[in-house]
Biopython code that builds the backbone (N, CA, C, O; Angstrom):
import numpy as np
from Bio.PDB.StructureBuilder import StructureBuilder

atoms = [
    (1, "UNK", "N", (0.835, -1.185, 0.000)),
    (1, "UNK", "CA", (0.000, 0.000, 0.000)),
    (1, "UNK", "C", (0.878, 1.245, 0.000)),
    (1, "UNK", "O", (1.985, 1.278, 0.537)),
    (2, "UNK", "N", (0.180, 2.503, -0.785)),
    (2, "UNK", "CA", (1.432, 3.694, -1.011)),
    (2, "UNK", "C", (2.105, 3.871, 0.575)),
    (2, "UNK", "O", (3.238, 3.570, 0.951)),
    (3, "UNK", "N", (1.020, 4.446, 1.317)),
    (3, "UNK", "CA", (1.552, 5.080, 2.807)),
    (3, "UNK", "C", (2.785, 3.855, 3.303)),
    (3, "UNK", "O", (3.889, 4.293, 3.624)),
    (4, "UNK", "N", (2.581, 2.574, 3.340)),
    (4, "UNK", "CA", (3.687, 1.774, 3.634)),
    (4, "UNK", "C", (5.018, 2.177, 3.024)),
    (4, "UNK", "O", (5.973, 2.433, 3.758)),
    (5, "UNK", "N", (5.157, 2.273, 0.978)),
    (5, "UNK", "CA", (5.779, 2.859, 0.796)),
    (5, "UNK", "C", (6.458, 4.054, 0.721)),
    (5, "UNK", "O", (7.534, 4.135, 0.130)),
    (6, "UNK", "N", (5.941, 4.969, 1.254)),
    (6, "UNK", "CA", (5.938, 6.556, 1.402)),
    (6, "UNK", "C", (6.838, 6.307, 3.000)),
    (6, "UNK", "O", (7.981, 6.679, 3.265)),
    (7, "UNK", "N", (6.107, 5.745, 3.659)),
    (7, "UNK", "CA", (7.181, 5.451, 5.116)),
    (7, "UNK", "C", (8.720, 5.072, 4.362)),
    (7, "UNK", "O", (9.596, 5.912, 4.569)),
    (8, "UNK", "N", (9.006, 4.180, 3.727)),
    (8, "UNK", "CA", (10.184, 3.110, 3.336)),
    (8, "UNK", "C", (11.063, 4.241, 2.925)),
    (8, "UNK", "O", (12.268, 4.492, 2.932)),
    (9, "UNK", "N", (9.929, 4.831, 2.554)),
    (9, "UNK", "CA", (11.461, 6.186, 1.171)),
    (9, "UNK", "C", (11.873, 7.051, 2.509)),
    (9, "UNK", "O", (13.066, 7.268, 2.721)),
    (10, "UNK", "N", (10.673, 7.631, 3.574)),
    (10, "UNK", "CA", (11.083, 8.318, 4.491)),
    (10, "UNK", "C", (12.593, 7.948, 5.020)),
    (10, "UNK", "O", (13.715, 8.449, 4.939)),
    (11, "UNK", "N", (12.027, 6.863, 5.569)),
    (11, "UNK", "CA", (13.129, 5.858, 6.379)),
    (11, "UNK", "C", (14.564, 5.479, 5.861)),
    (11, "UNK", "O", (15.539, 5.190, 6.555)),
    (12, "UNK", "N", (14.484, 5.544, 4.486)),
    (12, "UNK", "CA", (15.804, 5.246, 3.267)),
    (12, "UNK", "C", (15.809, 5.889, 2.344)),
    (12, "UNK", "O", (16.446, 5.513, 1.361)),
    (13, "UNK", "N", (15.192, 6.932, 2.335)),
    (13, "UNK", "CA", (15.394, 8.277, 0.855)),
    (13, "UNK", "C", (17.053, 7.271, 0.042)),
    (13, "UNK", "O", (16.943, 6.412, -0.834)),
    (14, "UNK", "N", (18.197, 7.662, 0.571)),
    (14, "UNK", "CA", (19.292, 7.114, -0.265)),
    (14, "UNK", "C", (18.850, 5.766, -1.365)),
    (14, "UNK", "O", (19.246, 5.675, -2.527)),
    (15, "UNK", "N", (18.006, 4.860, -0.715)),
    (15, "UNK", "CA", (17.831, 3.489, -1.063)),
    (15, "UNK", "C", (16.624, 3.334, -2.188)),
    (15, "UNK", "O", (16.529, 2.377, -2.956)),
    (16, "UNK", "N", (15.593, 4.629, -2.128)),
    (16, "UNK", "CA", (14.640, 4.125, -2.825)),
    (16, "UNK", "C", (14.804, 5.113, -4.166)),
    (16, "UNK", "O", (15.418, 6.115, -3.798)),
    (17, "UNK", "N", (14.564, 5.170, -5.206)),
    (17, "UNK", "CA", (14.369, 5.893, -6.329)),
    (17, "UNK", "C", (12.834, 6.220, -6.916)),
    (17, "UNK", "O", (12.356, 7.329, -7.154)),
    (18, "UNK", "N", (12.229, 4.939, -7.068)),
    (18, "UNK", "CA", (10.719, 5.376, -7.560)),
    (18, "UNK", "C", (10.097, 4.078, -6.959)),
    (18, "UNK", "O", (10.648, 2.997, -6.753)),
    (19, "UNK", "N", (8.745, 4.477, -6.719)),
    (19, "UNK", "CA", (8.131, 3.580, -5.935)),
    (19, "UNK", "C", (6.754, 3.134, -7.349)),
    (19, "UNK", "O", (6.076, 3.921, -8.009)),
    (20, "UNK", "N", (6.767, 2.125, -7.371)),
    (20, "UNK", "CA", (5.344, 1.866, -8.675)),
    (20, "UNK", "C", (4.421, 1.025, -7.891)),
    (20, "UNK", "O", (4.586, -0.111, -7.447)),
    (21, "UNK", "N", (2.989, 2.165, -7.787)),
    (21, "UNK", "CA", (1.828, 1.350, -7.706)),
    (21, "UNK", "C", (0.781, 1.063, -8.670)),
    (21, "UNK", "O", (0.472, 1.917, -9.501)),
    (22, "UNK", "N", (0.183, -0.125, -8.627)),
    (22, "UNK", "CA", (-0.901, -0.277, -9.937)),
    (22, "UNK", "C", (-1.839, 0.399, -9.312)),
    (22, "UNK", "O", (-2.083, 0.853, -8.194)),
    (23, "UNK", "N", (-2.424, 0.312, -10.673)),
    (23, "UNK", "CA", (-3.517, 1.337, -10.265)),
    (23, "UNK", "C", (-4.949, 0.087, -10.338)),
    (23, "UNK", "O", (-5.077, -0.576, -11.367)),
    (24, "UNK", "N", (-5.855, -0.092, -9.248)),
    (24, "UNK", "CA", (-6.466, -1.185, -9.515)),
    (24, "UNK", "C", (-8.131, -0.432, -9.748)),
    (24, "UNK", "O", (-8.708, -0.385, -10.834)),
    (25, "UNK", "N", (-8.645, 0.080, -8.504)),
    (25, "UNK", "CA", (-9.455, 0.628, -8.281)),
    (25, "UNK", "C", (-9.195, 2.439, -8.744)),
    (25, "UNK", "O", (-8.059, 2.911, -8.711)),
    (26, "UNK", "N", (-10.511, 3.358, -9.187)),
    (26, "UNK", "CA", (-10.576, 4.139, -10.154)),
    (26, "UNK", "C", (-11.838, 5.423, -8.823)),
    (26, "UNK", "O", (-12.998, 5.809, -8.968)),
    (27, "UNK", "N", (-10.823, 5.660, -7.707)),
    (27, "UNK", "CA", (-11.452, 6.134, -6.357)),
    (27, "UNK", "C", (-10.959, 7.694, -6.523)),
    (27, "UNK", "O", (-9.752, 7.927, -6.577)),
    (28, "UNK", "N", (-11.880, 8.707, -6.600)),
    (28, "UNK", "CA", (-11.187, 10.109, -6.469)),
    (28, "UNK", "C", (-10.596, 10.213, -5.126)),
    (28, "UNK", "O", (-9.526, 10.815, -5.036)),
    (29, "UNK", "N", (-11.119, 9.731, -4.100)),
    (29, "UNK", "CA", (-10.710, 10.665, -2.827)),
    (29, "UNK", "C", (-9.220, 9.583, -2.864)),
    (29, "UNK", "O", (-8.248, 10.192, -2.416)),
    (30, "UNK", "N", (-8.834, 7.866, -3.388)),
    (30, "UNK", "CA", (-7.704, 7.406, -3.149)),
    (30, "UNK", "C", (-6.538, 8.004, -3.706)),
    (30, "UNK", "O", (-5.483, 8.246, -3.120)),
    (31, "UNK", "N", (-7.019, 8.353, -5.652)),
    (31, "UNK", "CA", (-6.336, 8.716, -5.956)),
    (31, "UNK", "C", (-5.472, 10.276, -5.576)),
    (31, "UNK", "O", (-4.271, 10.529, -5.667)),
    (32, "UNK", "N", (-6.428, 10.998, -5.205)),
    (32, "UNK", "CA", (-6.160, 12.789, -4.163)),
    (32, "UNK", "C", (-4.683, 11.876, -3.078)),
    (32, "UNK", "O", (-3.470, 12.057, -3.179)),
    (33, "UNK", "N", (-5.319, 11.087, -2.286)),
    (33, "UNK", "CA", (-4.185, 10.316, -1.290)),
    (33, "UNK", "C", (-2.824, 9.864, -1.730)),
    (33, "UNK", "O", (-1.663, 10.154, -1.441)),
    (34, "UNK", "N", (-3.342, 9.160, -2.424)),
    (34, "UNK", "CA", (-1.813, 8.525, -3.744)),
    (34, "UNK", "C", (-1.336, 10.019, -3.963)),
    (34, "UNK", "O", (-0.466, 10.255, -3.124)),
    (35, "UNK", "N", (-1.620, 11.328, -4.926)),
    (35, "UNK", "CA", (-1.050, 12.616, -5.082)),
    (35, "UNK", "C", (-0.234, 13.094, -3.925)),
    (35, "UNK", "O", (0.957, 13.404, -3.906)),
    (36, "UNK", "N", (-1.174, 13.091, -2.903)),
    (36, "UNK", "CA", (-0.516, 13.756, -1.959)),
    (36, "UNK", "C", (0.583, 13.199, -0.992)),
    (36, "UNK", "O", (1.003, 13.875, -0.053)),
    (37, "UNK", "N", (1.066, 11.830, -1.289)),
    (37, "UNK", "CA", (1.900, 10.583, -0.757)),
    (37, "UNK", "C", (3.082, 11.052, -1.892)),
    (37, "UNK", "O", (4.272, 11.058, -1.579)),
    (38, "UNK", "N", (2.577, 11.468, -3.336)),
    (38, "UNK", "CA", (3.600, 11.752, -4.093)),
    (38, "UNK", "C", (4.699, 12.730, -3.697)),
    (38, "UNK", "O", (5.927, 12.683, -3.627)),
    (39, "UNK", "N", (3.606, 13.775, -3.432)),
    (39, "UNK", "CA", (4.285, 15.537, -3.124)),
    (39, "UNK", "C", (5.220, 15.070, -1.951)),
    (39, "UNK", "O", (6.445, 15.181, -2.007)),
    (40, "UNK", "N", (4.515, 14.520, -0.846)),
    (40, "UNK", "CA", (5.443, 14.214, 0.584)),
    (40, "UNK", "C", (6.302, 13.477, 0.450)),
    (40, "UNK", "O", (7.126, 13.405, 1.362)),
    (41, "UNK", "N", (6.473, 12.558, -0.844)),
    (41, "UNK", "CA", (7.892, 12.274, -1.154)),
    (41, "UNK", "C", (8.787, 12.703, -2.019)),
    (41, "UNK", "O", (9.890, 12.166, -2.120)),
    (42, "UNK", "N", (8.359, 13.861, -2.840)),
    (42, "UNK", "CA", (9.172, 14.369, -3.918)),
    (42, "UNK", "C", (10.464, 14.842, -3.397)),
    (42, "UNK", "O", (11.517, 14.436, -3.888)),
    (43, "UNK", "N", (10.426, 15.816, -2.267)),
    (43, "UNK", "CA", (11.642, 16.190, -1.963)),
    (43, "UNK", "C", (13.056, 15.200, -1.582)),
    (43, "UNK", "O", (14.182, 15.648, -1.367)),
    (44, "UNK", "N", (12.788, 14.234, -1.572)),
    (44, "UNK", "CA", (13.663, 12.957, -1.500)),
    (44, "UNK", "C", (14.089, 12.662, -2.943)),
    (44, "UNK", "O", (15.128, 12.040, -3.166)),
    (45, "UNK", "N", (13.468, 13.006, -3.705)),
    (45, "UNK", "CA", (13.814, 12.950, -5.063)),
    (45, "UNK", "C", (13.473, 11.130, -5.752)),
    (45, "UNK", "O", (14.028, 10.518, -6.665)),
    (46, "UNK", "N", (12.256, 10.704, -4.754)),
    (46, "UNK", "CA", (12.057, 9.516, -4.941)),
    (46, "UNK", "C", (10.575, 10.169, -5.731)),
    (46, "UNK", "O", (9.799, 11.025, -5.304)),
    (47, "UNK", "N", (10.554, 9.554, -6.764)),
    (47, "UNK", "CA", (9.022, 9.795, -7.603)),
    (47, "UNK", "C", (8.080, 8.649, -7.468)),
    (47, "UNK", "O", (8.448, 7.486, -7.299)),
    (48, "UNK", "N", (6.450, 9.174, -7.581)),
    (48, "UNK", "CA", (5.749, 7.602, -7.000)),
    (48, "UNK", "C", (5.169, 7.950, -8.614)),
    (48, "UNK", "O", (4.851, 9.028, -9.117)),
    (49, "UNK", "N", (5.178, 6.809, -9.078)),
    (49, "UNK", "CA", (4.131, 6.303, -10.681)),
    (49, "UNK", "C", (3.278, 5.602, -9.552)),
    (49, "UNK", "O", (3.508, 4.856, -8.600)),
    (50, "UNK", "N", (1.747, 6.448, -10.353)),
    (50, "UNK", "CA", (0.814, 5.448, -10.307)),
    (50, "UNK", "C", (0.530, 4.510, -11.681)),
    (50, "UNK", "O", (0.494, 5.378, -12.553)),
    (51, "UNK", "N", (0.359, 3.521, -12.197)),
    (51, "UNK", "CA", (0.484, 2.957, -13.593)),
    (51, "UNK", "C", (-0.825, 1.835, -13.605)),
    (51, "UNK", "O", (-1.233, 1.127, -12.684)),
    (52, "UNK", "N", (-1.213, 1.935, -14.724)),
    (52, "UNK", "CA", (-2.371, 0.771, -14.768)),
    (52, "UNK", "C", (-1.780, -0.590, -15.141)),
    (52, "UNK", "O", (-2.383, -1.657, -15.028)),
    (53, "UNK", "N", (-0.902, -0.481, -15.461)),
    (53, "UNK", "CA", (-0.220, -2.103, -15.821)),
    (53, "UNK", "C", (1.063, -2.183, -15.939)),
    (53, "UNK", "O", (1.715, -1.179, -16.227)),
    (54, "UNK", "N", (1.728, -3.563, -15.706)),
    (54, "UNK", "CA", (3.422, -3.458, -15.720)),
    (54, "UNK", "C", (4.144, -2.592, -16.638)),
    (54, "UNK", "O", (5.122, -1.864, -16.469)),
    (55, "UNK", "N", (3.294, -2.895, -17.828)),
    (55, "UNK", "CA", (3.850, -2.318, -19.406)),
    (55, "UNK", "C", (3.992, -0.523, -18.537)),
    (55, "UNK", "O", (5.120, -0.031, -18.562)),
    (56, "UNK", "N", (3.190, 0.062, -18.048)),
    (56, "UNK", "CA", (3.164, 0.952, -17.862)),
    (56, "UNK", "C", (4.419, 1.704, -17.147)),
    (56, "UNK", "O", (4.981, 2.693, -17.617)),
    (57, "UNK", "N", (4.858, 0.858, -15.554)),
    (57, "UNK", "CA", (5.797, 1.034, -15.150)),
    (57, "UNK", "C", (6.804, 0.610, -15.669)),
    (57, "UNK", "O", (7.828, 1.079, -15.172)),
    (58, "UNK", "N", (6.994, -0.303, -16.716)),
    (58, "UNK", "CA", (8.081, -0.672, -17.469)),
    (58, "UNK", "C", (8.947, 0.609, -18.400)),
    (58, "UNK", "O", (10.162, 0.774, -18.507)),
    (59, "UNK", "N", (7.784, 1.425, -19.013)),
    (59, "UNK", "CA", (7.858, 2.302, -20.172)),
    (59, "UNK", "C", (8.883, 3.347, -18.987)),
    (59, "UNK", "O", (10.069, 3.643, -19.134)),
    (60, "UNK", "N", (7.968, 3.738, -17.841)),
    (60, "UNK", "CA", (8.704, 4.654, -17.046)),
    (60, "UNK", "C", (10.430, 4.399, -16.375)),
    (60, "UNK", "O", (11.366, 5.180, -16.208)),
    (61, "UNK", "N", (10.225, 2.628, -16.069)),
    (61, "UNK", "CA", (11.223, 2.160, -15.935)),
    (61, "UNK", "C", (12.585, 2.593, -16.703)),
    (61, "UNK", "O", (13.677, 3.018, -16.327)),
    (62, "UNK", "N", (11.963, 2.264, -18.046)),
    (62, "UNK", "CA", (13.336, 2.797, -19.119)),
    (62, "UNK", "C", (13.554, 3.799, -19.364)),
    (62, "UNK", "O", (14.679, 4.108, -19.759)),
    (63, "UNK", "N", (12.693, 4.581, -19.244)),
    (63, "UNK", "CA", (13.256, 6.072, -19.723)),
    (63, "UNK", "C", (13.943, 6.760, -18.646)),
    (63, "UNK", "O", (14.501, 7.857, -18.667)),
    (64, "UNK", "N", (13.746, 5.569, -17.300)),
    (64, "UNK", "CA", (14.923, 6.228, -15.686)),
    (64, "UNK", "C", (16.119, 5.921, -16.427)),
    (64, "UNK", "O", (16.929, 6.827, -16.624)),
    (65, "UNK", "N", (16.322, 4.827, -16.836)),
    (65, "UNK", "CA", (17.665, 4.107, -17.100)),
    (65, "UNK", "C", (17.490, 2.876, -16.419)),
    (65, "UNK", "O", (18.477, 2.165, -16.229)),
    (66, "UNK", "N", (16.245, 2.490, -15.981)),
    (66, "UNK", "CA", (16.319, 1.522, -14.575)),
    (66, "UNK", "C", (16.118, 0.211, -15.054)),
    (66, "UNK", "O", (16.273, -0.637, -14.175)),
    (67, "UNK", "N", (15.748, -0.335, -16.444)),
    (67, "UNK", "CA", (16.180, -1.348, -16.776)),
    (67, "UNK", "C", (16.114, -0.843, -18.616)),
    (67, "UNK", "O", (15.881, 0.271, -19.087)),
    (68, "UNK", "N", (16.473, -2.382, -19.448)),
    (68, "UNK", "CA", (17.358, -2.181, -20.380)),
    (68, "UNK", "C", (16.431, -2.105, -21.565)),
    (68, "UNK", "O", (15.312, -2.258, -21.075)),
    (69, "UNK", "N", (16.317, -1.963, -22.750)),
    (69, "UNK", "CA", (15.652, -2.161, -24.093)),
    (69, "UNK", "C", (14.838, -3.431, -24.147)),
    (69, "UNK", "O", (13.633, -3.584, -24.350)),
    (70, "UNK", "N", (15.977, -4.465, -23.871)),
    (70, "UNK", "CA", (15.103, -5.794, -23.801)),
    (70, "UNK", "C", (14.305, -6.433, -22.289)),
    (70, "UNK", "O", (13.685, -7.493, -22.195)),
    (71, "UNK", "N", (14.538, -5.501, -21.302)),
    (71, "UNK", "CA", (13.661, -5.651, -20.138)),
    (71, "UNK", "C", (12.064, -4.935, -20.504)),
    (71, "UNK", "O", (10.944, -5.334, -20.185)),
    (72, "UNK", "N", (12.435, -3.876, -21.201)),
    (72, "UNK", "CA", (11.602, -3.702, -21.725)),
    (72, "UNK", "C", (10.307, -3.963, -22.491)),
    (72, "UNK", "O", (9.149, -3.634, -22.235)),
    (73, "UNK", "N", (10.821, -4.628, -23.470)),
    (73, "UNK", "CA", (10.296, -5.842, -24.447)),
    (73, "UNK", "C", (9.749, -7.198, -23.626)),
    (73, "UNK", "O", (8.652, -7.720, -23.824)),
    (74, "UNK", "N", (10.455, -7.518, -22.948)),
    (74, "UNK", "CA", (9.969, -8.461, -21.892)),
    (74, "UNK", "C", (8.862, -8.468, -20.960)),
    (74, "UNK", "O", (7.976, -9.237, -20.588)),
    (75, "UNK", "N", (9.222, -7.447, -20.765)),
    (75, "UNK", "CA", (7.566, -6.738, -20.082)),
    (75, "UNK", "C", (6.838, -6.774, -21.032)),
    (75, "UNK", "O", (6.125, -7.768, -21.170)),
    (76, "UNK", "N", (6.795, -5.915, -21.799)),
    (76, "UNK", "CA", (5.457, -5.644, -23.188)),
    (76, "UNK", "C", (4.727, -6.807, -23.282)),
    (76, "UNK", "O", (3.629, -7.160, -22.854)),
    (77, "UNK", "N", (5.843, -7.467, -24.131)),
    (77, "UNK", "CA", (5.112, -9.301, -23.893)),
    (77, "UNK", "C", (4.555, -10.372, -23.108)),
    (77, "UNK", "O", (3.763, -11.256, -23.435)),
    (78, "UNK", "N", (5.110, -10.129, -22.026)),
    (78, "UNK", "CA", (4.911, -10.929, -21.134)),
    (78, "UNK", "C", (3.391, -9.942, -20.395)),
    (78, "UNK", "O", (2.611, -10.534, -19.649)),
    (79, "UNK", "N", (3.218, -8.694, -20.688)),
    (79, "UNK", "CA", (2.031, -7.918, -20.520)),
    (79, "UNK", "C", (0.705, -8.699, -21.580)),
    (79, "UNK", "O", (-0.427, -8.908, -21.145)),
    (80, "UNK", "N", (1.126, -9.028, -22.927)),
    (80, "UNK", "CA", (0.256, -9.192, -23.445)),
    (80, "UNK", "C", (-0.202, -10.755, -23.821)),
    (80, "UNK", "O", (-0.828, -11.309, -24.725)),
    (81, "UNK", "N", (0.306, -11.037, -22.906)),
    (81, "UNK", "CA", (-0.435, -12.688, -23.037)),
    (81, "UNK", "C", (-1.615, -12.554, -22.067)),
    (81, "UNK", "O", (-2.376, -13.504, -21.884)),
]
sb = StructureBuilder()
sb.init_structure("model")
sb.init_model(0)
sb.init_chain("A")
sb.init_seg("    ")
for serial, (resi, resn, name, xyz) in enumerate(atoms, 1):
    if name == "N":
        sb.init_residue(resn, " ", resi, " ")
    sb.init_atom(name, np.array(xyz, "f"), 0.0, 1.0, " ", f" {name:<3s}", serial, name[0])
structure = sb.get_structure()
């Protein structure tokens, strides 16, 4: 759950970089919560993706540098079965 992760980055800012939650349920007042879990961790320079599917955090994944072309691809596919 975000707030669990929002604690973790507190606790280890050095250790965490981006935190990815799916997005399952489609809740205004959760998603306002998720935003505001974002802001209270930005200054750590840890970013939270909310994403509707792996492919999603994958896409964000690569454009960190955080995995490779073909991790990439791996995801996609392995998204679309």
């Amino acid at each position: 759950d975000p707030e669990v992760y929002a604690r973790i980055v507190h606790e280890f800012p050095e250790r965490v970089r981006v935190v990815y939650i799916r997005r399952v349920e489609r809740k205004p007042e959760r998603e306002r919560a998720i935003n505001m879990l974002r802001n209270e961790i930005r200054h750590t320079g840890c970013d939270l993706v909310l994403a509707e599917d792996s492919a999603g955090m994958a896409v964000h994944a690569h454009a960190q540098g955080l995995i490779s072309d073909a991790g990439l691809e791996q995801v996609r596919r392995e998204s679309d079965c």
